[in-house]
C-alpha positions in Angstrom: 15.0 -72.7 -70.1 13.1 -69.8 -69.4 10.2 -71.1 -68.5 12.3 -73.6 -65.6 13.4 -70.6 -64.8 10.6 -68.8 -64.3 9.0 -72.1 -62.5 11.7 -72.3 -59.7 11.3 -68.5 -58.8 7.6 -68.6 -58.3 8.7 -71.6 -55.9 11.4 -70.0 -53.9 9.9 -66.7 -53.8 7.2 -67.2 -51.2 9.5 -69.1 -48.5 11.5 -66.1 -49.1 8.7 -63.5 -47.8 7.3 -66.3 -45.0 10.6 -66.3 -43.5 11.2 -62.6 -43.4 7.4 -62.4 -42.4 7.9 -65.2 -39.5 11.3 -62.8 -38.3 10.7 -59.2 -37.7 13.1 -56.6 -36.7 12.8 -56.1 -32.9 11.6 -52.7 -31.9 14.2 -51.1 -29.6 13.1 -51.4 -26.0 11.5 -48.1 -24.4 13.8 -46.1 -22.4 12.3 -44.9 -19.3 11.5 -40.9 -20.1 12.9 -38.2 -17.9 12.2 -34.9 -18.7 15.7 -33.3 -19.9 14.9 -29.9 -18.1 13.9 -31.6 -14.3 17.4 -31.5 -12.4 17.6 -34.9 -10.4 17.7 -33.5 -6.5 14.1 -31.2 -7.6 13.4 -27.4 -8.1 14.2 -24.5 -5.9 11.7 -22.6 -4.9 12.2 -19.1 -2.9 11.0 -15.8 -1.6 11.7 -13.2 0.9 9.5 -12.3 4.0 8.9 -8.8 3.7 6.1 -6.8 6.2 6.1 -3.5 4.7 9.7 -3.1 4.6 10.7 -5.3 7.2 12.8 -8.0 6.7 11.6 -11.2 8.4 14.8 -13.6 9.1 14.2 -16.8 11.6 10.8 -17.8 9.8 9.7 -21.5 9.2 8.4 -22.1 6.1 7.1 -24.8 5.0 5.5 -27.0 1.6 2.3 -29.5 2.2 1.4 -31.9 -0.5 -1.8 -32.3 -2.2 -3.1 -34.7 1.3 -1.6 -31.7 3.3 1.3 -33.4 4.7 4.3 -31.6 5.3 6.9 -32.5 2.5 10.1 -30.2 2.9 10.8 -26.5 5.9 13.4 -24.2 6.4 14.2 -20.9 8.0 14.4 -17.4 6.5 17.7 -16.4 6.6 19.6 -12.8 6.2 16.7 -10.4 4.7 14.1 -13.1 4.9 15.2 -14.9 2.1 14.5 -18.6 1.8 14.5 -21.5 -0.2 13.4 -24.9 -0.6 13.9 -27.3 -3.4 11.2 -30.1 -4.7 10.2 -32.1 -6.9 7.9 -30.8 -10.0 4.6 -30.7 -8.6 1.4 -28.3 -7.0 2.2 -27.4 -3.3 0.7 -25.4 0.0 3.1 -23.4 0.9 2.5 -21.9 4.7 4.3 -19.5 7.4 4.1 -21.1 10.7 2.7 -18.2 12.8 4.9 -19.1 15.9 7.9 -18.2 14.7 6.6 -15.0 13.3 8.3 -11.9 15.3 5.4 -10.3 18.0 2.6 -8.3 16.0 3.4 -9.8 12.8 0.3 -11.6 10.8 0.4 -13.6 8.1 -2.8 -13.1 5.6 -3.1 -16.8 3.4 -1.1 -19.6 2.5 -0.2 -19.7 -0.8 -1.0 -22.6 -3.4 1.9 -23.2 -6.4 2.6 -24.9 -9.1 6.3 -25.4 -9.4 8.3 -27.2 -12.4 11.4 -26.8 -13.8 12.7 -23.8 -16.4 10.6 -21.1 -14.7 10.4 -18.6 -12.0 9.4 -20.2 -8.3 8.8 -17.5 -6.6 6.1 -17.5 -3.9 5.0 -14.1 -2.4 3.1 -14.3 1.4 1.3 -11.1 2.5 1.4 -9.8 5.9 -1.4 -7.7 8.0 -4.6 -7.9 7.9 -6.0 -8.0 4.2 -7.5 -4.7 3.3 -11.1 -4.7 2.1 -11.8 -2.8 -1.6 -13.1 0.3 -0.3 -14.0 2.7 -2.6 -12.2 6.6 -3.1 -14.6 9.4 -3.6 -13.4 11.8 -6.4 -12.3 14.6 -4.8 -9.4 12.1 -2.4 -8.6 10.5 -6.1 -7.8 13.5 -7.8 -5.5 15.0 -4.9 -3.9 12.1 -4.7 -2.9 12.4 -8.6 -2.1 15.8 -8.1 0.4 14.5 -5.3 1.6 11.7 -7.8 1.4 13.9 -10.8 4.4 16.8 -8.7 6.4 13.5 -7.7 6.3 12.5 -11.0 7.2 15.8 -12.6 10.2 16.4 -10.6 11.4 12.8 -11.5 11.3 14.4 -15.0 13.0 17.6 -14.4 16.2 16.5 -11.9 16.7 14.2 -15.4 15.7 16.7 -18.3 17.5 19.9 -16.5 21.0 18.4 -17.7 19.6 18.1 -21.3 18.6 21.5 -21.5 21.9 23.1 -19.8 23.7 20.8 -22.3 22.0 22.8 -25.0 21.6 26.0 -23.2 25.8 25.9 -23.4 26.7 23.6 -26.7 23.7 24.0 -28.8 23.8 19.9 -29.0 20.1 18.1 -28.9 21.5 15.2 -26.7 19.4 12.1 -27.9 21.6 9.7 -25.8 20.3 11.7 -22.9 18.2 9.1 -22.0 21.0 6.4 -22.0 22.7 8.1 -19.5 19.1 8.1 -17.1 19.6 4.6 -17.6 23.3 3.7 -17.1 22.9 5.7 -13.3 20.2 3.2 -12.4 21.8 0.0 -13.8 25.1 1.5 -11.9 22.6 2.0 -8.7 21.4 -1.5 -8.9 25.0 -2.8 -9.8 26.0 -1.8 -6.3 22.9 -2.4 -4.4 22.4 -6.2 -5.8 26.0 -7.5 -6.9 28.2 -5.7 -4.1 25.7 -5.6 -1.6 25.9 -2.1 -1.0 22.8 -0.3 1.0 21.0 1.3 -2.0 21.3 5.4 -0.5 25.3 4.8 -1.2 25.0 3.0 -4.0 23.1 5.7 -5.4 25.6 8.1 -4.6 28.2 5.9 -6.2 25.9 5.8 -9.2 25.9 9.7 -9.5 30.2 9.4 -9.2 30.2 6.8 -12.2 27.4 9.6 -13.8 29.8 12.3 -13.9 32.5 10.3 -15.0 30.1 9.0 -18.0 29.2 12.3 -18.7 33.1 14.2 -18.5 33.9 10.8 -21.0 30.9 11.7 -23.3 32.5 15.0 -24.0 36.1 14.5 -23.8 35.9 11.2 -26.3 33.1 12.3 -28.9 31.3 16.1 -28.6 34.9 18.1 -27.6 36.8 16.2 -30.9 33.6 17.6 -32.7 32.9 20.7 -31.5 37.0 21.3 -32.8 36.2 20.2 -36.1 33.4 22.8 -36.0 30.7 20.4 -36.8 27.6 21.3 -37.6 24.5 20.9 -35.0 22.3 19.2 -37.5 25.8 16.4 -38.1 26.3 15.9 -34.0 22.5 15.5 -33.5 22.3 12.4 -36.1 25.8 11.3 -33.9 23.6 11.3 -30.9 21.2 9.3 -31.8 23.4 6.2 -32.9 25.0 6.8 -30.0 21.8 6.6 -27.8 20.9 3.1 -30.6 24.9 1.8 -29.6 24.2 2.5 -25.7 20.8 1.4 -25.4 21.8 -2.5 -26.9 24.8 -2.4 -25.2 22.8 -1.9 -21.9 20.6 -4.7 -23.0 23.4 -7.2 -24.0 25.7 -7.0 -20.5 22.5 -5.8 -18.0 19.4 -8.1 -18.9 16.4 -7.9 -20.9 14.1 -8.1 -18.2 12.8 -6.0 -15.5 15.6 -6.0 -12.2 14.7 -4.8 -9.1 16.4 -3.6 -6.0 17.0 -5.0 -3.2 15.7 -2.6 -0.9 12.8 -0.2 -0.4 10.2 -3.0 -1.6 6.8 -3.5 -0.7 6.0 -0.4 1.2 3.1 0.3 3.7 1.6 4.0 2.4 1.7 6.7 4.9 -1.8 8.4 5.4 -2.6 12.0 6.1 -6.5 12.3 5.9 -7.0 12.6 2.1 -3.7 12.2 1.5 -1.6 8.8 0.8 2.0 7.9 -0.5 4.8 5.8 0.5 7.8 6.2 2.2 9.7 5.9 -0.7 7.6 8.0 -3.0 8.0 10.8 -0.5 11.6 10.3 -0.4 11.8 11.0 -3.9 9.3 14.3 -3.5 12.3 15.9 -0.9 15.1 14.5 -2.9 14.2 16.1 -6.2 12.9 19.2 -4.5 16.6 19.3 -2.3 18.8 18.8 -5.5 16.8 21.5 -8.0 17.0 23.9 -5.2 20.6 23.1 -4.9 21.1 23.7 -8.8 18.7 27.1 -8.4 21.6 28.0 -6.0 24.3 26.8 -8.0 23.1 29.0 -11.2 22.3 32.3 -9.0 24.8 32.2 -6.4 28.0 30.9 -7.9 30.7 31.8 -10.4 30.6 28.4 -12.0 26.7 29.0 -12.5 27.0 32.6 -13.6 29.5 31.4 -16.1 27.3 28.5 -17.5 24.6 31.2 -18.2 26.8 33.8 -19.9 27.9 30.9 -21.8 24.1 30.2 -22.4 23.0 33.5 -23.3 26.4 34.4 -25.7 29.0 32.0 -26.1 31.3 34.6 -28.0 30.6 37.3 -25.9 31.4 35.0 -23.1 34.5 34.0 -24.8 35.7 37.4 -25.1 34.9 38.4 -21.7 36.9 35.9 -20.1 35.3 32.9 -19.3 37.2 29.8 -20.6 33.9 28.3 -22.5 35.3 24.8 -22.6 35.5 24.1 -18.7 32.2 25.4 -18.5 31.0 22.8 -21.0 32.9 20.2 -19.1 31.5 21.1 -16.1 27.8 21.2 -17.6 28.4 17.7 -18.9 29.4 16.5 -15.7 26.8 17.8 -14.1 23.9 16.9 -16.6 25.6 13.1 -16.4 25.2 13.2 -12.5 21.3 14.8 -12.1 20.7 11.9 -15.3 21.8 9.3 -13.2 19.8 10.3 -9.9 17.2 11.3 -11.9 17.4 7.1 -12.9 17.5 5.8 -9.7 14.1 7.7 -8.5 12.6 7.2 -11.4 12.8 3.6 -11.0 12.1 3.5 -7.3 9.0 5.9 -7.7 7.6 5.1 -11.1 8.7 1.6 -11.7 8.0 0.0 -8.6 11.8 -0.3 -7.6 12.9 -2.0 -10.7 15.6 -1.3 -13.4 14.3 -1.6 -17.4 17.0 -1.6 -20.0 15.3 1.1 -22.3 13.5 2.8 -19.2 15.4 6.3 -20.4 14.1 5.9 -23.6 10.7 5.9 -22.4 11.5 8.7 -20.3 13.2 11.0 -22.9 10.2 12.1 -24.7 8.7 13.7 -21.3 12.0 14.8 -21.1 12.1 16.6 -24.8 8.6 17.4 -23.7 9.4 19.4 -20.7 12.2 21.3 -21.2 10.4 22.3 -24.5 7.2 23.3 -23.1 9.8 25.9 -20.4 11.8 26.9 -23.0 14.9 25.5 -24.4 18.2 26.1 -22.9 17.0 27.3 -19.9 17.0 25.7 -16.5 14.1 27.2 -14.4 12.1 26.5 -18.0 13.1 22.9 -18.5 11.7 22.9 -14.2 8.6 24.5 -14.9 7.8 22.5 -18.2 8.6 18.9 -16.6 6.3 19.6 -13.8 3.3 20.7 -16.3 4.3 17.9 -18.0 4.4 15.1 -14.8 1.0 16.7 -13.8 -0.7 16.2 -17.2 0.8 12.8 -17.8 -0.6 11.1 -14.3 -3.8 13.8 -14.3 -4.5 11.9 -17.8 -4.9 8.1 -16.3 -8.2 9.2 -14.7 -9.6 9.6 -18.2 -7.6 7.1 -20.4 -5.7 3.6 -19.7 -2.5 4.0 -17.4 -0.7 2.4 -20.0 -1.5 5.3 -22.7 -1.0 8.2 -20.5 2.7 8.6 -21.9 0.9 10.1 -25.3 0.3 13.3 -23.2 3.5 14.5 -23.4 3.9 14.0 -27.4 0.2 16.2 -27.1 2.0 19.0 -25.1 5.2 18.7 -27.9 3.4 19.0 -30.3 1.1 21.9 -29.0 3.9 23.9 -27.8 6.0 23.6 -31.1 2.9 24.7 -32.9 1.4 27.8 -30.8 4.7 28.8 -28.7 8.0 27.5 -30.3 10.2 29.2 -27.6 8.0 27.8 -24.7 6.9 29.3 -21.6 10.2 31.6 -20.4 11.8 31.0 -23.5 13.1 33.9 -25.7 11.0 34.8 -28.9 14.2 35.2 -30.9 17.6 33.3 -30.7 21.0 34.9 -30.3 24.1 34.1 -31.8 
């Protein structure tokens, strides 16, 4: 019986695998691919007509193919903006000179690759291309000078708040630099989202700086200073603080760079050896206008005279009179608001007219850098020291990589902390 039954299996058994041999499964029919991350109607692609500042609106622009014919045009609206949208694909994009306003030149046409999920940003430039002409060193070095006082004075309208903050409270404000930042993301929060011209907005940035800074005090250092807390305890506060600010700047602003809408791509004004922009200049008068202004403020005033009697002898002061705590509320306001311009210019000047999440941080080491290198606590110190400091820092790119020249002002920290502890006008012994 076995061996039948062995027999008839060896005889069934093939048919078996010819028939499932003769009838494979079907393959599923292809499905025509379409990239998931190619919108139907095409990509936008955009720019904004800009000669030197000026806004070009009523412009044709238009995309060619690869054979040169013309595939899609529009007009430059409000601020030269325009946009086109097209399929995935490499395009000419050209201006048509006859609609461009009377003296206005267009350099190139510019060749793109555009596809979907990226940036499609194409950028014309106007006048008449500049040949690479060479700078002998004597034009170069003034011309870092120039930068090097522009840049300084950046660092002291933001770092003279730090040091009248510990001239009056004692208080090493690490989240210093976090308020530098929050006045220009306030600036370009007005300037970009409301539309606001960006000279008021920064004025409303310096408004929302002083209310940071009165909140600062009231909410966190006043409850502390009551408790008598010690320096060393509200230091290691301001540091999370600045670590809590600076991701919470990052998580509602943007992790990339943001620029503002106006003051972009300026033409640089020439005075024989001499050349800045309009905008860098701006930010020369500015910061020489507001630090002249707080000169005034601690010389002429009863507010001022008050903040240093607080500075020099805060018992004393007490004793004498002067209610300590409004001057400390005062000094925080104030501190917040010269942070927050201090923000704005530096990212018109030194950032190209963009807004970086952790651009204070960057910035607070010159800042520490300065004031130390004056002398702590003191105003025309913390002035004196930043400017040094903004003269070594851009003097230093003509022997090293821009992008290393930040590491002269740890140098100068750690020289002065070494040789001269109480910095330039500083006092060789502390009181109190």
């Amino acid at each position: 019986m076995l061996l039948l039954l062995l027999l008839t299996l060896a005889a069934v058994l093939p048919g078996i695998g010819s028939a499932v041999a003769q009838e494979p499964t079907a393959p599923p029919e292809p499905t025509p691919t379409t990239p998931a991350d190619e919108p139907a109607s095409g990509v936008p692609v955009g720019g904004s007509l800009n000669n030197a500042g000026e806004r070009l609106p009523g412009v044709t622009v238009r995309a060619l193919d690869a054979s040169g014919n013309p595939v899609a045009e529009t007009t430059s609206g409000e601020g030269g903006r325009w946009e086109l949208t097209l399929p995935p694909g490499t395009y000419t994009f050209e201006v048509d000179t006859e609609t461009l306003p009377e003296g206005v030149s267009v350099q190139s046409t510019v060749e793109r690759a555009v596809a979907a999920g990226r940036s499609n940003v194409v950028i014309f430039s106007f006048g008449e291309a500049r040949s690479g002409t060479g700078v002998d060193t004597g034009e170069k070095l003034l011309r870092t000078v120039v930068d090097g006082l522009r840049f300084g004075l950046i660092i002291a309208i933001a770092g003279v708040g730090l040091s009248l903050i510990f001239g009056t409270t004692g208080l090493t404000n690490f989240a210093h630099g976090e308020l530098v930042t929050l006045g220009a993301v306030a600036a370009w929060v007005f300037n970009v989202s409301f539309g606001i011209q960006l000279v008021p907005a920064t004025i409303l940035a310096v408004l929302v700086g002083i209310v940071i800074g009165l909140l600062n005090n009231g909410l966190i250092w006043a409850p502390l200073r009551r408790r008598h807390t010690g320096l060393i305890a509200q230091l290691v506060v301001s540091i999370g603080l600045a670590i809590a600010l600076r991701y919470l700047i990052l998580i509602f602003f943007s992790d990339r760079t943001q620029a503002f809408a106006d003051y972009q791509g300026q033409r640089q004004l020439e005075w024989g050896p001499l050349a800045i922009t309009p905008v860098n200049l701006a930010c020369i008068v500015i910061s020489l206008v507001v630090l002249v202004g707080v000169a005034l403020l601690l010389q002429r005033t009863r507010i001022g005279k008050a903040m240093r009697a607080v500075a020099d002898n805060r018992d004393l002061a007490a004793s004498s009179g002067i209610d300590v705590e409004r001057v400390v509320r005062f000094v925080w306001g104030l501190g917040g608001a010269l942070a927050a311009l201090g923000g704005v210019l530096y990212g018109l000047s030194e950032l190209g007219g963009r807004v970086q999440w952790e651009m204070g941080f960057k910035l607070l080491l010159l800042m520490f850098a300065g004031i130390t290198l004056g002398g702590l606590g003191t105003a025309y110190g913390a002035l004196v020291g930043c400017v040094i400091v903004g003269l070594v820092v851009q003097l230093s790119t003509l022997v090293i990589s821009p992008d290393l020249k930040y590491i002269g002002g740890l140098l100068i920290l750690i020289v002065i902390l070494v040789i001269r502890p109480q910095g330039i006008l500083g006092s060789r012994a502390r009181i109190g």
